[in-house]
SEDO-465956 format. One record per residue (C-alpha): x, y, z. Coordinates in nm, 3 decimals, always signed. Layout:
<nodes>
[[X, Y, Z]]
...
</nodes>
This chain:
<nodes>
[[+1.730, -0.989, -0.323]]
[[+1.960, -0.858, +0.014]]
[[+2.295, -0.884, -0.018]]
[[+2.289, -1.236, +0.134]]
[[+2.046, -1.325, -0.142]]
[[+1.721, -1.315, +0.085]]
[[+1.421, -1.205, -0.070]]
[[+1.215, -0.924, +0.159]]
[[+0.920, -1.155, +0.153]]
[[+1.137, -1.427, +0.308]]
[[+0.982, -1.199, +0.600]]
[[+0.701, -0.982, +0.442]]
[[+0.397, -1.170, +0.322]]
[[+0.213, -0.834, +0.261]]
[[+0.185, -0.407, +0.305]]
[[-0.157, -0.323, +0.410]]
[[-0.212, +0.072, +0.413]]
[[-0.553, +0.203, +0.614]]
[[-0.557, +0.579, +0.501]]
[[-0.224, +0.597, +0.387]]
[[-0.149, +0.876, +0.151]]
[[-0.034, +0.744, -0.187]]
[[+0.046, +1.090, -0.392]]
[[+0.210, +1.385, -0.305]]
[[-0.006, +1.695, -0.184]]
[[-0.061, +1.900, -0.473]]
[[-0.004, +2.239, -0.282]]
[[+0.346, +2.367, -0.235]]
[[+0.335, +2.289, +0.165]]
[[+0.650, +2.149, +0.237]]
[[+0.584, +2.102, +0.544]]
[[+0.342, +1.852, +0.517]]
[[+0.517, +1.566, +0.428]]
[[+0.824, +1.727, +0.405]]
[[+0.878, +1.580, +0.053]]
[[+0.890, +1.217, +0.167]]
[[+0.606, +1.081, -0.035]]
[[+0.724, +1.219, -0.316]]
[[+1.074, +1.049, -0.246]]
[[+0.957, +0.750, -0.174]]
[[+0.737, +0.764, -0.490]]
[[+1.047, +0.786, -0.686]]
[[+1.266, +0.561, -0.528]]
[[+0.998, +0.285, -0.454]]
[[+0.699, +0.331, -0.688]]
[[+0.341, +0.141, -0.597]]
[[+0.356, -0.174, -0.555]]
[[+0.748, -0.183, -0.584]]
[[+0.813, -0.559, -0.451]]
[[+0.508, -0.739, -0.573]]
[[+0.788, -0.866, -0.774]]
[[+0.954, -1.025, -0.513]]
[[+0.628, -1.204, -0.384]]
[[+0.511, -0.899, -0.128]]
[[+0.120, -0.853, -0.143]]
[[-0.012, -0.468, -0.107]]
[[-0.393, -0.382, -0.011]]
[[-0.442, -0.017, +0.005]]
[[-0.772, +0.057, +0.189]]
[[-0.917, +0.384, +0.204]]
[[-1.293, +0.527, +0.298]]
[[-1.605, +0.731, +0.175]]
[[-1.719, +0.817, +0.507]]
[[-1.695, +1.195, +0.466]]
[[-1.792, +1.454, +0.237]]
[[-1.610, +1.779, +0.235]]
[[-1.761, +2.065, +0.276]]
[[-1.686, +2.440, +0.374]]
[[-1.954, +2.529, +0.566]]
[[-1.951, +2.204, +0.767]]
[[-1.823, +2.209, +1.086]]
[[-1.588, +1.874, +1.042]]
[[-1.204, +1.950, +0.954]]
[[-1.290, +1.745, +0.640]]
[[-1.258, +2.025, +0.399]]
[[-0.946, +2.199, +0.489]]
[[-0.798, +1.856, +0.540]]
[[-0.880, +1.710, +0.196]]
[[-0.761, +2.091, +0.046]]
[[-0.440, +2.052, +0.187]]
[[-0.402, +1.736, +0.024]]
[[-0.577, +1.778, -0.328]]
[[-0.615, +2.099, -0.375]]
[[-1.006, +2.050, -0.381]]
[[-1.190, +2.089, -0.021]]
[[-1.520, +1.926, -0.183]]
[[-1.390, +1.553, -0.181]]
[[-1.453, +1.238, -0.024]]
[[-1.265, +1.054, +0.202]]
[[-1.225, +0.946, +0.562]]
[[-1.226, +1.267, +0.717]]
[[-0.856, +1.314, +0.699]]
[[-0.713, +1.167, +0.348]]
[[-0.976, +1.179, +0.015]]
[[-1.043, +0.828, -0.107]]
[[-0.874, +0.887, -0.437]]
[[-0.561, +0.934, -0.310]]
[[-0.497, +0.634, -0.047]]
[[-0.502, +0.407, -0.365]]
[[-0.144, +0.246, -0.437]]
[[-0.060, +0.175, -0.778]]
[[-0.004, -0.207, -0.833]]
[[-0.222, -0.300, -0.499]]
[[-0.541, -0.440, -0.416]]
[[-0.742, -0.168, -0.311]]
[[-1.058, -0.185, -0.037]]
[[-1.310, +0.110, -0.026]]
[[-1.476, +0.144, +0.290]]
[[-1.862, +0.327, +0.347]]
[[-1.829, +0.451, +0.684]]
[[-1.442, +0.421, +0.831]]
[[-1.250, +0.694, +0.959]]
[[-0.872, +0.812, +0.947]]
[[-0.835, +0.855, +1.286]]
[[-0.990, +0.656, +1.658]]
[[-1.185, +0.916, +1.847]]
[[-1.319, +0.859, +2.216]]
[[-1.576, +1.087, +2.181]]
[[-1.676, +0.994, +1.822]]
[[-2.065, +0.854, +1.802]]
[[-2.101, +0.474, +1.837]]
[[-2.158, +0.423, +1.430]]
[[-1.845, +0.610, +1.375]]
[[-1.544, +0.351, +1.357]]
[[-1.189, +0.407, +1.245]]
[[-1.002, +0.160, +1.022]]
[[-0.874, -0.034, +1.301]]
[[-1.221, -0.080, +1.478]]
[[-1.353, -0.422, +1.531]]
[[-1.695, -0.337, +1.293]]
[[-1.414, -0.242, +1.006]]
[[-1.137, -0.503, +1.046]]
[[-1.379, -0.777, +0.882]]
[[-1.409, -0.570, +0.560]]
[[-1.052, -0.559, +0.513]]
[[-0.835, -0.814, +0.675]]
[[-0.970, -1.126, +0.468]]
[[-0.817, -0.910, +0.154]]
[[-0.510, -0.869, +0.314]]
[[-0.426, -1.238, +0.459]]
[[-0.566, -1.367, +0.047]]
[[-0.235, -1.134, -0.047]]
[[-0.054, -1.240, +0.195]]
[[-0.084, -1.596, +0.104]]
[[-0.276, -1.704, +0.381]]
[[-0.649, -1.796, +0.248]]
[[-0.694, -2.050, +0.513]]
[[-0.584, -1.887, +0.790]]
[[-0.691, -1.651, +1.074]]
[[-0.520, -1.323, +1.219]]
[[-0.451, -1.515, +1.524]]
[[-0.271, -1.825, +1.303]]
[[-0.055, -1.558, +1.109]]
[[+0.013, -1.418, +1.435]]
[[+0.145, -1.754, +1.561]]
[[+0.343, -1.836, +1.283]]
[[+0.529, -1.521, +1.273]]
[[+0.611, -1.528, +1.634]]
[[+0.741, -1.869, +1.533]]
[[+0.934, -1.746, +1.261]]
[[+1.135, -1.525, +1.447]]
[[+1.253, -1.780, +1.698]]
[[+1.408, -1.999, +1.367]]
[[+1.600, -1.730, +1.217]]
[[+1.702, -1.339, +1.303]]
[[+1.594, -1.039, +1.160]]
[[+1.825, -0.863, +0.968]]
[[+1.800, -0.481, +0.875]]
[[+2.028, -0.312, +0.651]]
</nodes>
């Protein structure tokens, strides 16, 4: 609990992550992330306020293979993070490692890390409405809302923040 003995699901139902990197890079490029997974790893690890009632879905993808003769930045991307340029992943982050320990976790066939304008028709990223439907009934079921729609979550947080403030500390 906060120091006013509010629990951070009070106002979080649930963490959804679409491609998020869960472990540190296993190259020494500091740069990279600058050590902040690795921080947070320590400080918060997986699924640190499931406790507390806080649902997690990690969702990652198997949209792209790696490889070094391909021209995709797949390879060098998934090297970077891995140390392995032959994984799979969505392009960006390799499947493997955008799963959180202690979460629900969603693979995907075909999404991709990043929303290109110039991408092919088939090729969606996470956000994209032909990928939302694989993943969002997952996340509302953790975030305790089985019955409900986006749009009704939507409403009643709105709500919620007209009955009492936000408070960051």
């Amino acid at each position: 609990p906060s120091k006013k003995g509010k629990y951070t699901a009070d106002r979080i139902c649930c963490l959804a992550t679409l491609g998020g990197l869960h472990k540190s890079p296993v190259h020494a490029f500091p740069m990279f992330t600058r050590g902040a997974i690795a921080h947070t790893n320590r400080k918060y690890p997986g699924a640190f306020l499931r406790k507390e009632g806080v649902g997690y879905v990690s969702v990652g993808s198997r949209a792209v293979v790696g490889c070094e003769k391909s021209s995709t930045a797949a390879f060098g991307s998934y090297k970077l993070v891995s140390g392995r340029g032959d994984e799979v992943g969505d392009g960006c982050i390799p499947t493997e490692w955008t799963r959180l320990p202690g979460a629900q976790h969603i693979e995907l066939d075909n999404a991709f890390h990043t929303f290109s304008p110039t991408a092919p028709k088939n090729q969606h990223w996470y956000g994209a409405d032909a990928m939302i439907d694989q993943w969002l009934p997952k996340v509302l079921e953790e975030a305790g809302h089985k019955e409900k729609n986006i749009f009704q979550c939507a409403e009643d947080f709105l709500e919620s923040l007209h009955r009492k403030p936000l408070v960051v500390h």
